[in-house]
OpenMM code with the backbone's topology and positions (N, CA, C; nanometers):
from openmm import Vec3, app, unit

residues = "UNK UNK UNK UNK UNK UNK UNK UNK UNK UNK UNK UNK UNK UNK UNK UNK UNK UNK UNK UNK UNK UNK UNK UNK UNK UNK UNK UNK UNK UNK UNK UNK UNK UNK UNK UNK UNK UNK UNK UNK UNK UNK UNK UNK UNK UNK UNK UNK UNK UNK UNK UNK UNK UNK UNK UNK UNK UNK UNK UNK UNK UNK UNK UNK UNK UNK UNK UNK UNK UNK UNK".split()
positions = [
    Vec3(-0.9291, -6.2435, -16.1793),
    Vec3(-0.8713, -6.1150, -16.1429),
    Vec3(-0.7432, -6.0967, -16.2231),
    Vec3(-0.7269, -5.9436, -16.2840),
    Vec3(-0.6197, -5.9729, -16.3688),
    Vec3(-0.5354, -5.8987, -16.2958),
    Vec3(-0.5726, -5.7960, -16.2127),
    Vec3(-0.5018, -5.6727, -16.1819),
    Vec3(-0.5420, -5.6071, -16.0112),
    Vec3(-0.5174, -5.5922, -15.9219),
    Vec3(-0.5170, -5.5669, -15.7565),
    Vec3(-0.4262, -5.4434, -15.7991),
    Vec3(-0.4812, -5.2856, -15.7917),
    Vec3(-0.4306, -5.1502, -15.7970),
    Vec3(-0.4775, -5.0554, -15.7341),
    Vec3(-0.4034, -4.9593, -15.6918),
    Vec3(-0.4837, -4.8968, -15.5818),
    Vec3(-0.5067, -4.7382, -15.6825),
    Vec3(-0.6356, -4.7043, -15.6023),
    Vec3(-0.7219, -4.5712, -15.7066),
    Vec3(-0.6635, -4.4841, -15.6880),
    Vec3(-0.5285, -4.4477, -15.6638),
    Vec3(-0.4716, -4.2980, -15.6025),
    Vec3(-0.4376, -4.2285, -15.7787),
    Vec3(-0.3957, -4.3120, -15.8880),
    Vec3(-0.3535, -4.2131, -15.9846),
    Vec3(-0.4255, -4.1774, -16.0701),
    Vec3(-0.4551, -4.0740, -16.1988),
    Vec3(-0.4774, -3.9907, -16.2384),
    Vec3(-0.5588, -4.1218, -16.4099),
    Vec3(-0.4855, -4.2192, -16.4249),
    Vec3(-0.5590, -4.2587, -16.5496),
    Vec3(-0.6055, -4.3840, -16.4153),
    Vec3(-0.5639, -4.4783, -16.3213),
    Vec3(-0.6964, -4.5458, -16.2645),
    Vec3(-0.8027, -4.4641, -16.2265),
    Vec3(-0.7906, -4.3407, -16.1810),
    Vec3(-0.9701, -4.2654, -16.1327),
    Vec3(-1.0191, -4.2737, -16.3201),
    Vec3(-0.9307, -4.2482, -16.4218),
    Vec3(-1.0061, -4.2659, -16.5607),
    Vec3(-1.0753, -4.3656, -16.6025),
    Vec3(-1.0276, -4.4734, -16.5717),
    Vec3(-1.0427, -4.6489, -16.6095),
    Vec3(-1.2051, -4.6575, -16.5277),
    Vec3(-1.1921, -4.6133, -16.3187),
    Vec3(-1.2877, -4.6591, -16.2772),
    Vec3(-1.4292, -4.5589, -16.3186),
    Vec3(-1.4218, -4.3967, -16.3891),
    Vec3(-1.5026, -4.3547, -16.4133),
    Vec3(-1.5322, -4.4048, -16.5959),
    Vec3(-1.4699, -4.4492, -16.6470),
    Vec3(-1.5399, -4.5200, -16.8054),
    Vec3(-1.5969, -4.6406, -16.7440),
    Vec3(-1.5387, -4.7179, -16.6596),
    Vec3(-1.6278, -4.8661, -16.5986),
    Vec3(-1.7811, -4.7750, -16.5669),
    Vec3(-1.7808, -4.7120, -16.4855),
    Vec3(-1.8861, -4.6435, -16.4383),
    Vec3(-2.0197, -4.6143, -16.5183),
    Vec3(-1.9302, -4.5258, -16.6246),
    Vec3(-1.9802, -4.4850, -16.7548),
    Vec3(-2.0722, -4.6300, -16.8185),
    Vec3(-1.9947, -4.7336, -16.8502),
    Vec3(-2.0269, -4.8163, -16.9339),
    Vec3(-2.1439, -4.9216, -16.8539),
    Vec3(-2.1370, -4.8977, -16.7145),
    Vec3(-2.1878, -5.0333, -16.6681),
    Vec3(-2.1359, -5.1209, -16.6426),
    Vec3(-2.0245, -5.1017, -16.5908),
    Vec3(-1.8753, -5.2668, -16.5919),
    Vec3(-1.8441, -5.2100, -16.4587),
    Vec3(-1.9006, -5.1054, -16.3317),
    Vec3(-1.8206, -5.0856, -16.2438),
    Vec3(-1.9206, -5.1818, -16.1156),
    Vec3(-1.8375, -5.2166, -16.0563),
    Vec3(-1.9038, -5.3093, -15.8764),
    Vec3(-1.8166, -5.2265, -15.7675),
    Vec3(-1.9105, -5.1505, -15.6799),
    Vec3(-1.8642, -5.0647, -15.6019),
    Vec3(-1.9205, -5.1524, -15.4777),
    Vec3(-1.8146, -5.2446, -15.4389),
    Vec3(-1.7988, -5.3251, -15.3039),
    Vec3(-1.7655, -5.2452, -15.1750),
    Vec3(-1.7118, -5.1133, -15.1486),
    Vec3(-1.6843, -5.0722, -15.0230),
    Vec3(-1.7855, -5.0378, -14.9510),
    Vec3(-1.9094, -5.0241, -14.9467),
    Vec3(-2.0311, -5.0344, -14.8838),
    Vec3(-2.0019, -4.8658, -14.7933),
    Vec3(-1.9763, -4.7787, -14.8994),
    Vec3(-2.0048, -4.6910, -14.8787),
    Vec3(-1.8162, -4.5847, -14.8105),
    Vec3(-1.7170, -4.6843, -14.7714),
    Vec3(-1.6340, -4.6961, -14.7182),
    Vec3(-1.5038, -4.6212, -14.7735),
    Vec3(-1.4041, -4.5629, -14.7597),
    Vec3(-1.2984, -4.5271, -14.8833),
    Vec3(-1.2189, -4.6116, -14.9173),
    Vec3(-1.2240, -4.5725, -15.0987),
    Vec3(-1.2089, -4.6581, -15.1983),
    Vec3(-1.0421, -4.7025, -15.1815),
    Vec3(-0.9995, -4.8497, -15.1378),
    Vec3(-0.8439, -4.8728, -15.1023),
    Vec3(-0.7996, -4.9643, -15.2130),
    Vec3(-0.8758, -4.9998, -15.3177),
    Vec3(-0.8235, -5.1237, -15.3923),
    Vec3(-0.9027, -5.1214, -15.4952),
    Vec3(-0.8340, -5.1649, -15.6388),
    Vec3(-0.9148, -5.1406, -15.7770),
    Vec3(-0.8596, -5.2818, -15.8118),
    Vec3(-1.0123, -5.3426, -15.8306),
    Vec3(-0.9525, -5.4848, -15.8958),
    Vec3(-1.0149, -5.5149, -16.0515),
    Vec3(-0.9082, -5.5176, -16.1655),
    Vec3(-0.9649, -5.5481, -16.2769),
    Vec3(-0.9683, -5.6974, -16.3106),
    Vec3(-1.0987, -5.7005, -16.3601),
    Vec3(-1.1641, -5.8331, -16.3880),
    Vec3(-1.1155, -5.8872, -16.5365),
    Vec3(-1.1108, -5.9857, -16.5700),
    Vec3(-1.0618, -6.0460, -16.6762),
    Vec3(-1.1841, -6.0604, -16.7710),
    Vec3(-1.2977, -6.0582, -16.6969),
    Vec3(-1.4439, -5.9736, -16.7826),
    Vec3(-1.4760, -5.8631, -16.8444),
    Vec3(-1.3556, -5.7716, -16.7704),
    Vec3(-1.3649, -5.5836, -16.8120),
    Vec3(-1.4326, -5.5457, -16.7098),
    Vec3(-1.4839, -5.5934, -16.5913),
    Vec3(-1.5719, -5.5271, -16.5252),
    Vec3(-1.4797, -5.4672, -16.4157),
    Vec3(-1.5143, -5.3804, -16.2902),
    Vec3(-1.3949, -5.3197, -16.2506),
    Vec3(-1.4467, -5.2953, -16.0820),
    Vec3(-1.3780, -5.3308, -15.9748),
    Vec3(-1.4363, -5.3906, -15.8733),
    Vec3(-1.3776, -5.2819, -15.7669),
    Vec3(-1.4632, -5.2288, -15.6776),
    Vec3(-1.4021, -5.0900, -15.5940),
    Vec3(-1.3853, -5.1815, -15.5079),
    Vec3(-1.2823, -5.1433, -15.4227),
    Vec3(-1.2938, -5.2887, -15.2337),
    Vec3(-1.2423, -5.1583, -15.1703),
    Vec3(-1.3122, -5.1269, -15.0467),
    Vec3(-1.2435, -5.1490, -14.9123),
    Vec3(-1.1023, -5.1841, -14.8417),
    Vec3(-1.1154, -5.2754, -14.9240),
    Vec3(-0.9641, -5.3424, -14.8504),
    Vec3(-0.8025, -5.3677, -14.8985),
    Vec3(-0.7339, -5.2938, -14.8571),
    Vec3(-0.6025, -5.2776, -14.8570),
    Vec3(-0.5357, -5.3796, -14.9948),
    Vec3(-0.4630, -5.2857, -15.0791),
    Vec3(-0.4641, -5.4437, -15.2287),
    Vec3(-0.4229, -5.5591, -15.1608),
    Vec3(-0.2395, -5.5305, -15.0715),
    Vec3(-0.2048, -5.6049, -15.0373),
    Vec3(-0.2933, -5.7711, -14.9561),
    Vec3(-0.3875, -5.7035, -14.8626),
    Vec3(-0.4702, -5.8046, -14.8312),
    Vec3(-0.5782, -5.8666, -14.9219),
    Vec3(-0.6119, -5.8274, -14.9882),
    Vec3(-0.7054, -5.8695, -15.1431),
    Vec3(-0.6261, -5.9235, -15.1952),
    Vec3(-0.4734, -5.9150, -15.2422),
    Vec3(-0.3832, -6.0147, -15.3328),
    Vec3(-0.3976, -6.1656, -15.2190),
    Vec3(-0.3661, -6.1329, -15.0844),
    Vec3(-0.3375, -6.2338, -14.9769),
    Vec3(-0.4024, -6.3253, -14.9830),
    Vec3(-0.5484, -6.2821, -14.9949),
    Vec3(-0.6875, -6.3656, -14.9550),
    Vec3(-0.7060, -6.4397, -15.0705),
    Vec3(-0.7047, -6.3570, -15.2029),
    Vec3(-0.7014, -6.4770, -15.2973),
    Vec3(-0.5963, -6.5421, -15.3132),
    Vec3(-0.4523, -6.5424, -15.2880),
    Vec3(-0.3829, -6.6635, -15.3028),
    Vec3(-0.4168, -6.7537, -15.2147),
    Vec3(-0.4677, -6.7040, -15.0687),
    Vec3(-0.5048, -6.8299, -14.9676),
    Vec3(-0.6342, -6.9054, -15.0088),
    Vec3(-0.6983, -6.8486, -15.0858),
    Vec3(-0.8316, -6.9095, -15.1624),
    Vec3(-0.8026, -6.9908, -15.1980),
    Vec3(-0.7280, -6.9308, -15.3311),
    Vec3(-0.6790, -7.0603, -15.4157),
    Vec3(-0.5461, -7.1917, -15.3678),
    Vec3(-0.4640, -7.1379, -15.3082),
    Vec3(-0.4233, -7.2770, -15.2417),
    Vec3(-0.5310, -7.3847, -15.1370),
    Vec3(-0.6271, -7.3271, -15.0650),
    Vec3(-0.7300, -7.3550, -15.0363),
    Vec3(-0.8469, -7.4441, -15.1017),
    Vec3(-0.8406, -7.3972, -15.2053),
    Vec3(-0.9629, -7.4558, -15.3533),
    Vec3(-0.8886, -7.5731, -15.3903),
    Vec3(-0.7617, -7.5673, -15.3863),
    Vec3(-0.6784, -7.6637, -15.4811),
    Vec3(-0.6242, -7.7771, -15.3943),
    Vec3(-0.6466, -7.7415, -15.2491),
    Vec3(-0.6279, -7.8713, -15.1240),
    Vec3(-0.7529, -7.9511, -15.1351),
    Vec3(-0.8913, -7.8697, -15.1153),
    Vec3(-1.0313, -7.9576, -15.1447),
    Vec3(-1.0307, -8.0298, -15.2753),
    Vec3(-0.9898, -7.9768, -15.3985),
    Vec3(-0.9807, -8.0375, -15.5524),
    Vec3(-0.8806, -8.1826, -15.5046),
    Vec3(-0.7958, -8.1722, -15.4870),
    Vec3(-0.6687, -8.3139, -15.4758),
    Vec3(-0.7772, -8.4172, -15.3862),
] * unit.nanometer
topology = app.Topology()
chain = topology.addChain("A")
for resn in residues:
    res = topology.addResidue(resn, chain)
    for name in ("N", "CA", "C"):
        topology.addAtom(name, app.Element.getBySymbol(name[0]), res)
């Protein structure tokens, strides 16, 4: 994940309609309104549901998480 942004401005609705365009978009809110734009370090471009702030949260608790099982 390179980037946790939320879809309210005028060039992210641009970014998530060229993802769209190209085939690089994953529309995760299961139908839900769009609260969080996450850009992938693939180019691909990820719609969520869920609030950025809690999407930044969850993956830092991931990864301190991943990195307690790794040790």
């Amino acid at each position: 994940v390179m980037a946790i942004i939320s879809p309210e401005s005028a060039p992210i609705k641009r970014m998530v309609q060229d993802a769209r365009d190209k085939g690089l978009l994953i529309d995760a809110t299961y139908g839900r309104k769009t609260r969080a734009v996450l850009v992938m370090d693939s180019g691909q471009i990820v719609l969520s549901a869920i609030q950025p702030e809690t999407v930044a949260h969850r993956l830092v608790q991931y990864d301190v998480d991943e990195d307690t099982v790794e040790s």
